[in-house]
C-alpha positions as CSV (number, residue, x, y, z in Angstrom):
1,X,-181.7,-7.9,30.3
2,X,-183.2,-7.7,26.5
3,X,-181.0,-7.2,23.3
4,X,-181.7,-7.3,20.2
5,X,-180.4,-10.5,18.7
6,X,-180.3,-11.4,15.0
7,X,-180.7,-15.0,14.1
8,X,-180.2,-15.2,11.0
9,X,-182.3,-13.0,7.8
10,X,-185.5,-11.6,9.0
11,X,-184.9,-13.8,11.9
12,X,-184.2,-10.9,14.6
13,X,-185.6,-11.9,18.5
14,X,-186.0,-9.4,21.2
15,X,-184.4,-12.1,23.9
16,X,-182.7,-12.4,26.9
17,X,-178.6,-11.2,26.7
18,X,-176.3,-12.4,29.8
19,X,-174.7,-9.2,31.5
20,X,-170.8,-8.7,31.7
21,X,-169.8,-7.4,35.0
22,X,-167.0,-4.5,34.9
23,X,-163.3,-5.2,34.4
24,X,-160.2,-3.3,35.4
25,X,-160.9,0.0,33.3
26,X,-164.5,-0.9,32.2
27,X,-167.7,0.9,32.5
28,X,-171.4,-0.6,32.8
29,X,-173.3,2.1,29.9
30,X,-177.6,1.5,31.0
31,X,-177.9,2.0,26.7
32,X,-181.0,4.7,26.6
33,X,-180.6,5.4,22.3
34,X,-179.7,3.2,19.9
35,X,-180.0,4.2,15.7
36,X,-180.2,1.4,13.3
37,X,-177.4,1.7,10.6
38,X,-177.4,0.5,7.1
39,X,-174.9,-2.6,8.3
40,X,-177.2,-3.4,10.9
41,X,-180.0,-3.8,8.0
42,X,-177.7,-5.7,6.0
43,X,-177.9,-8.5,8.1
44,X,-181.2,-7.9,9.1
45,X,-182.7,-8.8,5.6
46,X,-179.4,-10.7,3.8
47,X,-177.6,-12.0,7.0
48,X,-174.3,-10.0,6.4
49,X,-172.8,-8.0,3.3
50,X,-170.2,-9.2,0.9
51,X,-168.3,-11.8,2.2
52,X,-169.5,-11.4,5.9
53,X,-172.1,-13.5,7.1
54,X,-173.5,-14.2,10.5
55,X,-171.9,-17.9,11.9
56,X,-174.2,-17.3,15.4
57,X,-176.7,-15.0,16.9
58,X,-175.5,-11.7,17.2
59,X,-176.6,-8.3,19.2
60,X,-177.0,-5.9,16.5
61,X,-175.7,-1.9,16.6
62,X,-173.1,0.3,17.5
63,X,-174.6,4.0,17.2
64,X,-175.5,4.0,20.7
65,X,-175.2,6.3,24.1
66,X,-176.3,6.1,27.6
67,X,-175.7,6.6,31.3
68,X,-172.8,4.7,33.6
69,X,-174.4,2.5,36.0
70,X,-170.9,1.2,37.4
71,X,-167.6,1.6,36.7
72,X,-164.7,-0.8,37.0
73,X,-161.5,-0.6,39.2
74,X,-158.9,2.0,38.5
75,X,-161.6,4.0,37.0
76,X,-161.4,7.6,38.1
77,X,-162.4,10.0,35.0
78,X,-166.1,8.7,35.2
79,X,-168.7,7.6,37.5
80,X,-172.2,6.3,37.7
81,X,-174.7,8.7,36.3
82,X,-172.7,10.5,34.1
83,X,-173.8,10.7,30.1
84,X,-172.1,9.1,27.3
85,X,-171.6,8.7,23.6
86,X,-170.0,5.1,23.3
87,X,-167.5,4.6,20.6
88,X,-168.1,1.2,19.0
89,X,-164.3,0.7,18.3
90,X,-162.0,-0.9,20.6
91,X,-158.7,-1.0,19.0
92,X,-155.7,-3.0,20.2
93,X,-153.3,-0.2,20.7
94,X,-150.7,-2.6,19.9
95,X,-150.3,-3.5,15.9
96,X,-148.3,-1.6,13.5
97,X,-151.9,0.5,12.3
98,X,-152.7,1.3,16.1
99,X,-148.5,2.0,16.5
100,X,-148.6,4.2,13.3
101,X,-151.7,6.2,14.6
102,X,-154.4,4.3,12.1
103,X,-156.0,2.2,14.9
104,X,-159.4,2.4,12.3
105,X,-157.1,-0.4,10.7
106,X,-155.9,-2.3,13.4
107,X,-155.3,-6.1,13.4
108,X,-157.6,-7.1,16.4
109,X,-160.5,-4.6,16.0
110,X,-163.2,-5.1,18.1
111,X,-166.1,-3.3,16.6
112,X,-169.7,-3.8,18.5
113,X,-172.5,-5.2,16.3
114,X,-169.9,-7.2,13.5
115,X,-169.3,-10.4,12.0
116,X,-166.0,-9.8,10.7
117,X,-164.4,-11.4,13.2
118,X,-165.6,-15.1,14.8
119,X,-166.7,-15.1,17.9
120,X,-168.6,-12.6,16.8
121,X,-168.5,-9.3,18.7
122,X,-171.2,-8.6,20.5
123,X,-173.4,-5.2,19.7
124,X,-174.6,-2.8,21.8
125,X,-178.5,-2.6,21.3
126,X,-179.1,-4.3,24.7
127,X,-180.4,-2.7,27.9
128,X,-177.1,-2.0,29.4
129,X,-173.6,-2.9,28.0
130,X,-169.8,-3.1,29.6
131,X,-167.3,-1.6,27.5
132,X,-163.9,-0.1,28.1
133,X,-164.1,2.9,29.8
134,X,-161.8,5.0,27.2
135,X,-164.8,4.3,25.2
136,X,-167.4,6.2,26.9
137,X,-167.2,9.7,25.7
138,X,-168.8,12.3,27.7
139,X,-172.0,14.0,26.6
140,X,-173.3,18.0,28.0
141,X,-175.9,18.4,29.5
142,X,-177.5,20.3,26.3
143,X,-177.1,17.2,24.5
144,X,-180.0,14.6,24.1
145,X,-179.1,10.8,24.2
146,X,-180.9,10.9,20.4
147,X,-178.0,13.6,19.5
148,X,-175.2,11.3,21.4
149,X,-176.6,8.4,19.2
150,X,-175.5,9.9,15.8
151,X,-172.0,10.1,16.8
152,X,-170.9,7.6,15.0
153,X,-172.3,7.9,11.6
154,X,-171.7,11.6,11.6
155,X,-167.9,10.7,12.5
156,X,-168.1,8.2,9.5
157,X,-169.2,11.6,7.4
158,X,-166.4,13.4,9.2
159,X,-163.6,11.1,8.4
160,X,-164.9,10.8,4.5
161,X,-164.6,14.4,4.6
162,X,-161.2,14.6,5.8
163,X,-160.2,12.0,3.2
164,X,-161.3,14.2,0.6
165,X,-158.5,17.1,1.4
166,X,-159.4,20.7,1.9
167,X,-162.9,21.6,0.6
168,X,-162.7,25.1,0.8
169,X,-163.8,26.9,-2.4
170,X,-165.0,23.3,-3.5
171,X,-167.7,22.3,-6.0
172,X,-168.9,19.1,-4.2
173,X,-171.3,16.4,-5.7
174,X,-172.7,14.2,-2.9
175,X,-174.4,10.8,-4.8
176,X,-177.0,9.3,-2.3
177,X,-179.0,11.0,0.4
178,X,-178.9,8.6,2.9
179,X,-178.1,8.9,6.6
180,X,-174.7,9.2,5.5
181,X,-175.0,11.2,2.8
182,X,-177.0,14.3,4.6
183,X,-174.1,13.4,7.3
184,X,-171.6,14.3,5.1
185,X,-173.7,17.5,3.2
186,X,-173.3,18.6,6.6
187,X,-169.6,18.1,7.6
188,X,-169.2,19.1,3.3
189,X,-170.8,22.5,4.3
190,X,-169.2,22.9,7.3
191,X,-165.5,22.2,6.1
192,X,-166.5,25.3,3.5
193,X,-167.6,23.6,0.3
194,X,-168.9,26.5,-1.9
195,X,-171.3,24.9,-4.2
196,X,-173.2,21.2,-3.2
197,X,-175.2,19.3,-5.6
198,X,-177.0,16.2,-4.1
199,X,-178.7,13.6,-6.1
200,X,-180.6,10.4,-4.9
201,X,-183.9,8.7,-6.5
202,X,-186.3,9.7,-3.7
203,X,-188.1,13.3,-3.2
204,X,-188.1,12.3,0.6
205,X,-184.2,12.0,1.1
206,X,-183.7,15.0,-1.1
207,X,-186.3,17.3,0.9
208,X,-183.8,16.5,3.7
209,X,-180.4,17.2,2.0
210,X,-181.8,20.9,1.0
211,X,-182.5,21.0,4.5
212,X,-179.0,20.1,5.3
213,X,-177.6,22.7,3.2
214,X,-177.1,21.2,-0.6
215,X,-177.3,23.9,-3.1
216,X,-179.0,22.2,-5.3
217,X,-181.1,18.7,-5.5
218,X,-181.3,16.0,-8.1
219,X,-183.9,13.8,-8.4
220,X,-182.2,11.4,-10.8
221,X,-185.5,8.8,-11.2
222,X,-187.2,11.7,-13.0
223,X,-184.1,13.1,-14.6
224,X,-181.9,10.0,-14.7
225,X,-179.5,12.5,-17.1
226,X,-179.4,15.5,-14.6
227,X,-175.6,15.3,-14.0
228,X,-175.0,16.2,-18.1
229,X,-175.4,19.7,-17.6
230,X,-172.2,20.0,-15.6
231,X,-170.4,18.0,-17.9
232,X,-169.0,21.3,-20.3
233,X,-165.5,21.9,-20.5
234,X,-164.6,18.5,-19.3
235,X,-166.6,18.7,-15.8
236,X,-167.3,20.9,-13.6
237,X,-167.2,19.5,-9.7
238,X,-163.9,18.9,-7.7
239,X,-165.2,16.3,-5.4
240,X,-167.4,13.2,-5.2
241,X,-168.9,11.8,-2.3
242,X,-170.2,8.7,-3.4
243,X,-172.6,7.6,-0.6
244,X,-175.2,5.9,-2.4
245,X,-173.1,1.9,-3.0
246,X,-175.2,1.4,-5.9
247,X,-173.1,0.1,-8.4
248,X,-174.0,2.4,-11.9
249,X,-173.7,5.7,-9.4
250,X,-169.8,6.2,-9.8
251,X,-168.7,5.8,-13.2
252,X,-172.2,7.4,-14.2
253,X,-171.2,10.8,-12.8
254,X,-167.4,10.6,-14.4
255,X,-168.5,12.9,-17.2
256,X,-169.8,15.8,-14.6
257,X,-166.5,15.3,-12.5
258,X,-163.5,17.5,-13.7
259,X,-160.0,16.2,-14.4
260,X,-158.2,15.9,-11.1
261,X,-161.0,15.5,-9.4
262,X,-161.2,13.9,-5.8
263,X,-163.4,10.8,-5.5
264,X,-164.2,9.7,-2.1
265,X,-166.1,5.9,-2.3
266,X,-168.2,6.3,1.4
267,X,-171.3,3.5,0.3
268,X,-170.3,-0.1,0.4
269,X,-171.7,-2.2,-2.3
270,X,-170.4,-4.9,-4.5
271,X,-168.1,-4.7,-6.9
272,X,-168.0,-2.1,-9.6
273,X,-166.8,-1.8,-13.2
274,X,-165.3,1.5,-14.2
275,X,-164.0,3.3,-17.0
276,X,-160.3,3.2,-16.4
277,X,-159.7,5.0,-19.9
278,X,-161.6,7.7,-18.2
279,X,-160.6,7.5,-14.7
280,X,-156.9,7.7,-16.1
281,X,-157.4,10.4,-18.9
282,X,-159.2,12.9,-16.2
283,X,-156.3,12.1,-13.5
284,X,-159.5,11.5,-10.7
285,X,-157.6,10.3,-6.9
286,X,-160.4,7.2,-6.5
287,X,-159.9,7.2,-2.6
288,X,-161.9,4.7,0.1
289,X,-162.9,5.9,3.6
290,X,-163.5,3.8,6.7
291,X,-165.1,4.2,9.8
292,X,-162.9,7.0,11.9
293,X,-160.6,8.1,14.6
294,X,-160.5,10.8,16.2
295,X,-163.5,11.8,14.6
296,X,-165.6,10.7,17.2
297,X,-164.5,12.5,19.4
298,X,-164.9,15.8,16.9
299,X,-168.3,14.7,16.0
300,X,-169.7,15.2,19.8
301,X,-167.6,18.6,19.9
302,X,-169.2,19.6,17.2
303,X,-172.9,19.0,18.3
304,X,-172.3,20.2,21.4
305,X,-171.0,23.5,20.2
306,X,-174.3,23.7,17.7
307,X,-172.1,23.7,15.0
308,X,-173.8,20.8,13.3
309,X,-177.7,19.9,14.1
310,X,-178.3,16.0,13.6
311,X,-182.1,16.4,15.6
312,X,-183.9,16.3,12.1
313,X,-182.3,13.3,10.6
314,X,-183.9,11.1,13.6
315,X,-187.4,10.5,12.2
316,X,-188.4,8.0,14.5
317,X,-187.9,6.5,17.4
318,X,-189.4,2.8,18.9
319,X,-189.2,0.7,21.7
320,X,-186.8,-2.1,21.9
321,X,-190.5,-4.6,21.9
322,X,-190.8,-3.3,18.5
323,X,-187.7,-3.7,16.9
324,X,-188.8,-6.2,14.1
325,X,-191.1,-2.9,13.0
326,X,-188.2,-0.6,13.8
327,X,-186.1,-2.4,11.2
328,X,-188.9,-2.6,8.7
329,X,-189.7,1.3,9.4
330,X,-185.9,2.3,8.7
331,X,-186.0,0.3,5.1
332,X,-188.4,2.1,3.9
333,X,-186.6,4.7,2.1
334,X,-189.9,6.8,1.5
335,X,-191.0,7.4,5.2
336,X,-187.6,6.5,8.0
337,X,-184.5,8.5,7.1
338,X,-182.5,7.2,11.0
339,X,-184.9,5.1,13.1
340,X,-183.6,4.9,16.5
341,X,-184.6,2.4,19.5
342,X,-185.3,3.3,22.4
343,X,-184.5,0.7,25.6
344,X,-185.8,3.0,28.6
């Protein structure tokens, strides 16, 4: 079968992948959707991000879904031809994070698509792909495989949301408009934020975060000091969603943040300089999110049920022949907000 193999930067091959026949437990997923994430462009263009780099060719992705082919022995809950969300994360069960009920920080994570860990594991944008069956989430009918694809970063948005405590009543400032940070506008809006002010550097992005249901939008390359006017009387928002990783973003929007404000760090980037004197004066809770639990699980609920629309974030979608373009298309901040592949 095809994947999508990365080489090393700007060195990414649609080639042939060896197939893994089913295990005890596992399923054979045929992969029909597949979105490129922001990690998946990090190594596309630099190889890796911070400290992880690509040591051999890797499959790239992990937002994926799909239909069982074949299941494994002892298998009963699914069979072939049923429809699936695959979670990416295959936690040991057996650590202290996966015994305390944080398996999102367990010792032997197996996450498709990453270098952390050497072999590397494997991704999922490949014609089909064998993972454990508990891993295979089932889809309705009602539910396209694009939808079932954006599981995963919407339970990303979810979890950061969660992090954050109880929005209801909440002034919320969401700093990047991103996948993730429409993602979390909406899980922002749903969790009962009152009042949410976006701000990013393109007019494209923002057109879709009033669409997702911001209050108000930002466009902080014309106005680079928009954020001042909520900085009377010591701040006015309660919660920060930084999902932009650009370094300057954070300690730029201390001033519009009032003191005890929550501030929930969802972009990766490099490292950032802040102004403790600030950070310790206002009493901010600086908290980091990653990746999810349960969420998952929540984040197909919740599309199923209608409850949260995903269908115009997806603003293109390309055959696995194309990929190189495919990653190239979902760069471009101006024109691609999630560019899925397609491998039907």
């Amino acid at each position: 079968m095809l994947g999508v193999v990365i080489h090393a930067p700007n060195d990414l091959r649609v080639e042939p992948v060896a197939a893994t026949p089913p295990g005890p437990g596992d399923v054979v997923v045929q992969i029909q959707a597949g979105g490129i994430c922001g990690s998946d462009l990090h190594y596309y263009q630099h190889g890796g991000f911070g400290a992880i780099r690509i040591k051999q060719p890797m499959v790239l992705g992990h937002e994926i879904s799909g239909v069982i082919a074949e299941v494994g022995a002892g298998v009963t809950h699914l069979k072939a031809g049923t429809r699936v969300a695959v979670d990416p994360s295959l936690p040991c069960g057996l650590c202290r994070y996966c015994r305390e009920g944080q398996p999102r920080h367990c010792l032997d994570m197996r996450f498709l698509g990453s270098a952390m860990r050497f072999p590397h594991v494997q991704g999922g944008f490949r014609q089909s792909l064998t993972v454990c069956a508990e891993q295979a989430v089932v889809i309705p009918a009602s539910m396209t495989m694009a939808e079932a694809a954006m599981a995963e970063p919407l339970a990303v948005c979810l979890h950061a949301v969660n992090q954050a405590g109880p929005l209801l009543g909440r002034k919320v400032l969401v700093t990047g408009c991103g996948p993730i940070g429409i993602l979390t506008i909406m899980a922002a809006r749903l969790a009962g934020a009152s009042e949410i002010i976006a701000t990013d550097l393109s007019p494209f992005t923002l057109r879709f975060a009033e669409q997702a249901g911001a209050t108000t939008i930002l466009d902080v390359a014309k106005n680079p000091s928009a954020l001042s006017s909520y900085a009377a009387d010591k701040g006015t928002f309660d919660v920060m969603f930084e999902a932009s990783g650009a370094a300057p973003v954070l300690g730029g929007a201390f001033e519009a943040l009032r003191p005890g404000a929550v501030i929930v760090q969802v972009g990766i980037g490099g490292d950032v300089s802040l102004p403790m004197n600030v950070l310790v004066a206002k009493e901010f809770q600086l908290r980091g999110t990653f990746r999810f639990d349960r969420e998952f699980q929540l984040a197909v609920d919740l599309m199923a049920a209608k409850r949260i629309d995903v269908t115009p974030l997806v603003t293109a979608t390309m055959p696995i022949a194309d990929a190189n373009a495919a990653f190239r298309t979902a760069a471009d901040r101006q024109r691609a907000m999630k560019v899925q592949l397609s491998f039907q």
